[in-house]
matplotlib code that plots the C-alpha trace (Angstrom):
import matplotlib.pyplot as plt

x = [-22.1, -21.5, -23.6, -22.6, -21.4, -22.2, -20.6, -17.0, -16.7, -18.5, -15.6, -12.6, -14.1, -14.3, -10.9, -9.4, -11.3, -9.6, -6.3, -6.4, -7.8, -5.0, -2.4, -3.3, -3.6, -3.8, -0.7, 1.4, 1.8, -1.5, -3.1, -5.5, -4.0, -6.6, -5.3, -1.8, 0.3, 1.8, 5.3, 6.0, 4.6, 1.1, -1.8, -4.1, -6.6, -4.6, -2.6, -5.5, -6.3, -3.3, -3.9, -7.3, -6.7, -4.1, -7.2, -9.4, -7.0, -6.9, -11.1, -10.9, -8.9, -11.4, -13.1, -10.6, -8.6, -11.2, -11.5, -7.9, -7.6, -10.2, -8.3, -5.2, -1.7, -0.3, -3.8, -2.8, 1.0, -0.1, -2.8, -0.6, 2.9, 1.3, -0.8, 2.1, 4.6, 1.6, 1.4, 4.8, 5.6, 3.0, 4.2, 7.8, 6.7, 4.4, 7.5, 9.6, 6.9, 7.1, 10.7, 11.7, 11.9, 12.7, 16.5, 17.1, 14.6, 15.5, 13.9, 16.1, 15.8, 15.0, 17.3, 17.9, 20.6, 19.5, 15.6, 15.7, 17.4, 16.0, 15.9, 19.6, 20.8, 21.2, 20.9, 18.9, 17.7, 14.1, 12.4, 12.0, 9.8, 6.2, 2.7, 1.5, 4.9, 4.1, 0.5, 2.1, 4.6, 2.5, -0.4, 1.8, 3.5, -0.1, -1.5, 1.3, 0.9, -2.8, -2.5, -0.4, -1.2, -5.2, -7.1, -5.9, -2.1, -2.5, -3.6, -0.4, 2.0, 0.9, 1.2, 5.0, 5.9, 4.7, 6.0, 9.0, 9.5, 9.2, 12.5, 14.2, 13.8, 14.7, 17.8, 19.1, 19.7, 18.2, 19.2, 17.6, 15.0, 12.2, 13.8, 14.2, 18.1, 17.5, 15.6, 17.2, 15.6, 17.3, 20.3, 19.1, 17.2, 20.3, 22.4, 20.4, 18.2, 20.9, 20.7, 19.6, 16.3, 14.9, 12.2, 14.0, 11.1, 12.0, 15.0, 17.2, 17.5, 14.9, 11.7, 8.3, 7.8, 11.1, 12.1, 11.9, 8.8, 6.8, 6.6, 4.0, 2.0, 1.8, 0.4, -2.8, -3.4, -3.2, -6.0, -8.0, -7.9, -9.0, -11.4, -12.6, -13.2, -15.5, -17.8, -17.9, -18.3, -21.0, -22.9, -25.4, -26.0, -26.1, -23.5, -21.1, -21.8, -20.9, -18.0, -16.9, -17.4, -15.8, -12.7, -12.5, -12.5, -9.8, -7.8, -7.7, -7.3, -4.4, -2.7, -3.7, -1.5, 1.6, 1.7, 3.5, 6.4, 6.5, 5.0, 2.0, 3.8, 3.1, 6.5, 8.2, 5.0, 4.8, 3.1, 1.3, 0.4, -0.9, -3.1, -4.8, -5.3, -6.7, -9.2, -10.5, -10.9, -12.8, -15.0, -15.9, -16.4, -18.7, -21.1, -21.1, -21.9, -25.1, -25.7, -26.2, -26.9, -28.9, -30.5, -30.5, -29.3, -27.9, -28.3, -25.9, -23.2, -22.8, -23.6, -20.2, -17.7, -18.6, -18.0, -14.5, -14.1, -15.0, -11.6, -9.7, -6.0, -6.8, -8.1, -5.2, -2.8, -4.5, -4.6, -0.7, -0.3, -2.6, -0.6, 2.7, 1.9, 0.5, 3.9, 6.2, 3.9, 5.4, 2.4, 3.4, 2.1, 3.0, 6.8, 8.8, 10.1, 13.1, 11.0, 11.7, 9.0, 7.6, 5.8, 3.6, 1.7, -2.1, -3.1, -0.9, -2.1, -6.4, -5.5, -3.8, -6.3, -9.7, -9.1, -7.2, -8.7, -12.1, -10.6, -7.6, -7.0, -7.7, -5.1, -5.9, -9.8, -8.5, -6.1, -9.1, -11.5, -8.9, -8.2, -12.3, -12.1, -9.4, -11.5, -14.4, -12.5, -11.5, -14.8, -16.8, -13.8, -14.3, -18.5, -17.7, -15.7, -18.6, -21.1, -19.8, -19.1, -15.1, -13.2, -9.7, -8.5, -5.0]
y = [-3.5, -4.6, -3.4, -3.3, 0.4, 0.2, 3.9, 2.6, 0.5, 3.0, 5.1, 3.3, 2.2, 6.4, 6.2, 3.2, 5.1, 8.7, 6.8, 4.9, 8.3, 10.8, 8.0, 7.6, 11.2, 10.9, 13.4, 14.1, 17.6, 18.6, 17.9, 20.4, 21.1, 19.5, 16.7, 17.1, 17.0, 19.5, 20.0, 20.3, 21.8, 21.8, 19.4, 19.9, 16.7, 14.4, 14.4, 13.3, 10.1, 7.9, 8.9, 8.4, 4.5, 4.2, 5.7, 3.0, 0.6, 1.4, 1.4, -2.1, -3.2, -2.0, -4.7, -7.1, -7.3, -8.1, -12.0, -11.9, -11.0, -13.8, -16.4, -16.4, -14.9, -17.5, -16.7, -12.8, -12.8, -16.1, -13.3, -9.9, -11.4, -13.3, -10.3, -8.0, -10.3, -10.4, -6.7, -6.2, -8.5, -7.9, -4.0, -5.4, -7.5, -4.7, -2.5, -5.0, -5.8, -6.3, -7.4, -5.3, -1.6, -0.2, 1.4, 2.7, 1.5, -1.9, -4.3, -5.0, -7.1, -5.5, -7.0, -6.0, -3.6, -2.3, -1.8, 1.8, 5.0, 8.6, 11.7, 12.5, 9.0, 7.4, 4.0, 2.7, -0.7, -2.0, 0.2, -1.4, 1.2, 2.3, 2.4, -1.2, -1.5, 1.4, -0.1, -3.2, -1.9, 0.8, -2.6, -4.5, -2.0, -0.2, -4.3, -4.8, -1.3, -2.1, -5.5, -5.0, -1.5, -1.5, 1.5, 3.8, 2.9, 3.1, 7.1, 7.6, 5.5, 7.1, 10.8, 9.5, 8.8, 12.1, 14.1, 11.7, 11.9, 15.5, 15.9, 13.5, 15.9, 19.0, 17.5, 15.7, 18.9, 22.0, 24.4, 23.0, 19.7, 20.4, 20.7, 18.0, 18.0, 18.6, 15.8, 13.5, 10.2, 10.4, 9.8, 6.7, 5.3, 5.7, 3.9, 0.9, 0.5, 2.0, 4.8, 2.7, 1.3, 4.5, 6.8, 9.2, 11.0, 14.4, 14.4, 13.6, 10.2, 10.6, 8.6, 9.5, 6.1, 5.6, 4.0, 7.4, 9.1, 5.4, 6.3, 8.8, 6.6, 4.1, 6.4, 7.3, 3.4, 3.7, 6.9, 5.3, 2.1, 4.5, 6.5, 2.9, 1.4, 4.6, 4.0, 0.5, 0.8, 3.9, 2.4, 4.3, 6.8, 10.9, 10.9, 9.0, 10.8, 14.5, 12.6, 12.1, 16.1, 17.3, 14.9, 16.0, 20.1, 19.3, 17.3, 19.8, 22.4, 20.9, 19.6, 23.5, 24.7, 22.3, 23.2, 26.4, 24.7, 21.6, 22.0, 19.9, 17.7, 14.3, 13.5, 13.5, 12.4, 14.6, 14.7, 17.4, 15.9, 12.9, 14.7, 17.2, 14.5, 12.2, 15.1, 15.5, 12.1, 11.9, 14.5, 13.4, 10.1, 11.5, 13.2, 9.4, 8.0, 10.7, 10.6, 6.5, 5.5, 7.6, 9.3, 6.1, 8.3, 5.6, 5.1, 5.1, 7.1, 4.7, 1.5, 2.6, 3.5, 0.1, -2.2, -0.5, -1.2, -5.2, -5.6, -2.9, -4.0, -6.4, -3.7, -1.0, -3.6, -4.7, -1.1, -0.8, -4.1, -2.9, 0.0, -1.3, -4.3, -1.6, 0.6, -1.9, -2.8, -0.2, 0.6, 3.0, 6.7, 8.6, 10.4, 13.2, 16.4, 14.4, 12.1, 9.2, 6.9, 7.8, 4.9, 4.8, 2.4, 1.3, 3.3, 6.8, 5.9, 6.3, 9.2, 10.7, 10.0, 9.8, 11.6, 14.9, 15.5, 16.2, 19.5, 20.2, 23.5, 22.7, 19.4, 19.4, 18.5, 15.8, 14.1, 14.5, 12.7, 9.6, 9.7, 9.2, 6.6, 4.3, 4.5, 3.4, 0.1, -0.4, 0.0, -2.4, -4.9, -4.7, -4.5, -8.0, -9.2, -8.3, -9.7, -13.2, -12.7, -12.8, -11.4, -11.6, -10.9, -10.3]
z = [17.9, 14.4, 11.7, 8.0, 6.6, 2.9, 3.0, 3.8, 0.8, -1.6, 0.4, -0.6, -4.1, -4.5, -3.4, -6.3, -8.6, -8.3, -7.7, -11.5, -12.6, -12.4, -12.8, -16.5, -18.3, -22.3, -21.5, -18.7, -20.2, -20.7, -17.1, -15.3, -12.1, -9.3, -11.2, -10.7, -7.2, -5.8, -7.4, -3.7, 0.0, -0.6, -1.1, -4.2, -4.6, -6.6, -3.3, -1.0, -2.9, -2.0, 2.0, 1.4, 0.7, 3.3, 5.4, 4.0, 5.1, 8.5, 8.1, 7.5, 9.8, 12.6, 11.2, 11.0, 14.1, 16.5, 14.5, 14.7, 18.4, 19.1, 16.4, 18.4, 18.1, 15.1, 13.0, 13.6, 12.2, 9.8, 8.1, 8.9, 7.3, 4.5, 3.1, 3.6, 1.6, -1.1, -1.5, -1.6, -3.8, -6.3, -6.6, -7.1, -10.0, -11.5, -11.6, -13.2, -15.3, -18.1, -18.1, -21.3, -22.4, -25.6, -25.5, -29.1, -30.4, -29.7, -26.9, -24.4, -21.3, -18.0, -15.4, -11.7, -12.1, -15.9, -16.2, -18.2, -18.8, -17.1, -19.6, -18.4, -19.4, -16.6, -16.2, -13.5, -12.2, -11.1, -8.6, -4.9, -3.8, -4.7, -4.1, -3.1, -1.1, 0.7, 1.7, 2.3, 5.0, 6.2, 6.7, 8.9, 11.3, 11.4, 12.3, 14.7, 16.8, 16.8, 17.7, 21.0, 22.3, 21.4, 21.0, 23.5, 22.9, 19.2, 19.6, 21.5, 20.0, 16.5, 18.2, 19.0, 15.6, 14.1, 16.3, 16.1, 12.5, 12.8, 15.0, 12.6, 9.3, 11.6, 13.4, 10.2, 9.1, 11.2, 8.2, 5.4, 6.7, 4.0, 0.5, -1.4, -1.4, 2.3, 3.4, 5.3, 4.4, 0.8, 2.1, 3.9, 1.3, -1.2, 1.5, 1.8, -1.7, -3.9, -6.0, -9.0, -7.3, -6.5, -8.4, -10.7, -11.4, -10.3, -12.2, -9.1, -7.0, -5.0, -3.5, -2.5, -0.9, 0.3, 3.8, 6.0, 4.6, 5.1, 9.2, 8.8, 6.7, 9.0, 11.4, 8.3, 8.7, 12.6, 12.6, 9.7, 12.2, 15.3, 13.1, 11.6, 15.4, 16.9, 13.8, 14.7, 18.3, 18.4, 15.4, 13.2, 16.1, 15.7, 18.4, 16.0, 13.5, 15.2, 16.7, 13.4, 12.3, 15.5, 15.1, 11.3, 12.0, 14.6, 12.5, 9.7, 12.0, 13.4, 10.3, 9.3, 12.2, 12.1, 8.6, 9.8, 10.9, 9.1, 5.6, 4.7, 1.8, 0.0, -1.1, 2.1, 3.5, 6.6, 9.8, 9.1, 5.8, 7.6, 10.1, 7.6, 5.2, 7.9, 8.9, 5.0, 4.7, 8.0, 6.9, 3.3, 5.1, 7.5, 4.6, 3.0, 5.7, 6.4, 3.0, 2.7, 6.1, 7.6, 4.3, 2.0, -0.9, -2.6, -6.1, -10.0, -8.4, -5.2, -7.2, -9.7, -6.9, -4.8, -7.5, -7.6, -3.7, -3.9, -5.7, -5.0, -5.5, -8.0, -10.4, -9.4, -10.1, -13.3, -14.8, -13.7, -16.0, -19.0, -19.2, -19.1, -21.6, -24.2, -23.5, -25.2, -28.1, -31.6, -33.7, -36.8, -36.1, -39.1, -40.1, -38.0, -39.4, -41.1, -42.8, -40.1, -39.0, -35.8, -33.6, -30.5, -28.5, -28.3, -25.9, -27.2, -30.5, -28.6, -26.9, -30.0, -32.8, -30.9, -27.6, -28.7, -32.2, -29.8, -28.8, -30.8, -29.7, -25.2, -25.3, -21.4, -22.4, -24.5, -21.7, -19.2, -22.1, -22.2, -18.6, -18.7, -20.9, -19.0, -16.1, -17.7, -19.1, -15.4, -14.2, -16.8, -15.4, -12.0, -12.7, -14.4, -11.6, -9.2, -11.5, -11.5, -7.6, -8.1, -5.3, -5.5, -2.1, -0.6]

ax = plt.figure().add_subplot(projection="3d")
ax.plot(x, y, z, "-o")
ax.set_aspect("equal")
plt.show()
């Protein structure tokens, strides 16, 4: 059975949406916290949206693979290694982008090994590692597990990684697996990227979409994949639909459970992490797809997510670039305490003169008011895209 779900795109459109959302605050210190991740175990729901895609991935793919099953084996690694290479290449040129950085006030060229300083002075070199890189590999070990061990080998090869992964962290080192000076994969991603091309972000060498923590993301491809497949193969049916709500509560229950003895955390990316977040997503998916499908209740708030989900990486990518182009562009913002002339960029100088003067004395309201704003660019983008019927595809 293959009938169109209008609810998975609106779904994954959701998902683009939220993700450009609370990666563009006016401020970074003023953010409320369901916008802000966990500063480590936990989940708050900044930390669902990036599982949510990968999710969304695996969703699409359940329509995917059976075209590339039937096309042949050279059609299947043609599509699977080309996209992959795409996506991974596109997030290595948005984090070199846009070649330059300001050190001292003076623009200096970004190069391999010299692409900025952290707050402790340390230089450090372009990033390997990030988001698109992690959909990217997380795409093609997800296609390949699917391709060759179908639905039933999928469930248990994916099982085998968690629970695989898990024993990694503990017997890397049994006394301390979680921290983040603990963790093992650190070590391995310092050992093969380098210290320089990692994310510096927590003040220490260390990276949230490193090589280690990218195994149980694969498996949030694999279930979105297995989730994606029963939808497609029980159809617009009530029995799909409380298949979907039982597999959710179970899910969630077990992600609830595991999270006892290995801590439900983004960063590291853990099993547990990956099962709880594949049982939320499951269940918001489930109310969408009761909500549109079988009630019709489409309407504004459908119509502005979807447009989002017809060109999803496109738009992600181009808010990534809009952001980094406006970064190294000086505009004059008034004199320090010593008299010195201060600068900022276009979009500091919106969120400082239009966004924050709304609510002077709540800064938080005026970060969420720009974060609003951005959004809203990237959405009259990607309704323009859709307008003209221009899909950029990957």
């Amino acid at each position: 059975m293959n009938q169109r779900f209008y609810s998975l795109d609106v779904f994954r459109g959701a998902t683009v949406a939220l993700m450009i959302l609370v990666n563009n605050p006016g401020s970074w210190a003023h953010i409320y916290a369901p916008l802000d991740h966990a500063s480590w175990h936990g989940c708050t729901p900044t930390d669902l949206v990036f599982p949510f895609f990968l999710f969304a991935v695996g969703n699409a793919m359940a329509f995917v693979m059976p075209k590339l099953a039937v096309a042949g084996e050279a059609a299947f690694w043609k599509k699977t290694i080309t996209r992959t290479i795409l996506i991974f290449l596109i997030g290595l040129f948005l984090n070199w982008f846009p070649f330059c950085f300001y050190e001292h006030n003076i623009l200096t060229v970004k190069t391999w090994g010299h692409a900025g300083i952290t707050a402790q002075g340390q230089i450090v070199g372009v990033r390997i590692f990030g988001v698109l890189q992690r959909i990217a590999l997380s795409y093609f070990f997800a296609s390949v597990i699917v391709h060759f061990f179908k639905v039933r080998g999928s469930f248990i090869a994916g099982a085998f990684i968690l629970l695989f992964y898990w024993f990694l962290c503990v017997a890397a080192n049994p006394a301390d697996p979680f921290s983040i000076t603990g963790w093992f994969g650190t070590a391995v991603d310092k050992a093969i990227l380098g210290e320089i091309h990692m994310y510096h972000g927590e003040g220490i060498a260390f990276d949230p979409e490193g090589l280690m923590n990218t195994f149980a993301a694969i498996v949030q491809v694999v279930m979105g994949y297995l989730i994606g497949n029963y939808i497609v193969q029980k159809g617009k049916t009530p029995e799909m639909l409380n298949g979907l709500f039982v597999a959710a509560c179970v899910l969630i229950l077990t992600g609830f459970c595991w999270d006892m003895v290995f801590p439900i955390n983004k960063k590291i990316w853990t099993s547990s992490y990956t099962v709880y977040t594949t049982g939320l997503a499951t269940l918001i998916l489930s109310v969408m797809i009761y909500l549109i499908e079988f009630k019709n209740r489409k309407g504004v708030w459908s119509r502005f997510f979807d447009v989002f989900g017809k060109n999803a990486l496109f738009i992600f990518a181009l808010s990534n670039l809009i952001l980094k182009t406006s970064l190294i562009i000086h505009l004059p913002n008034g004199f320090d305490k010593e008299g010195l002339p201060k600068t900022t960029h276009p979009l500091g100088w919106f969120y400082e003169h239009l966004c924050k003067p709304v609510f002077p004395a709540q800064p938080n309201i005026g970060s969420l008011i720009y974060a609003l704003c951005f959004i809203t660019m990237m959405w009259f983008f990607a309704w323009l895209l859709d307008r003209k019927k221009i899909y950029i595809r990957v």
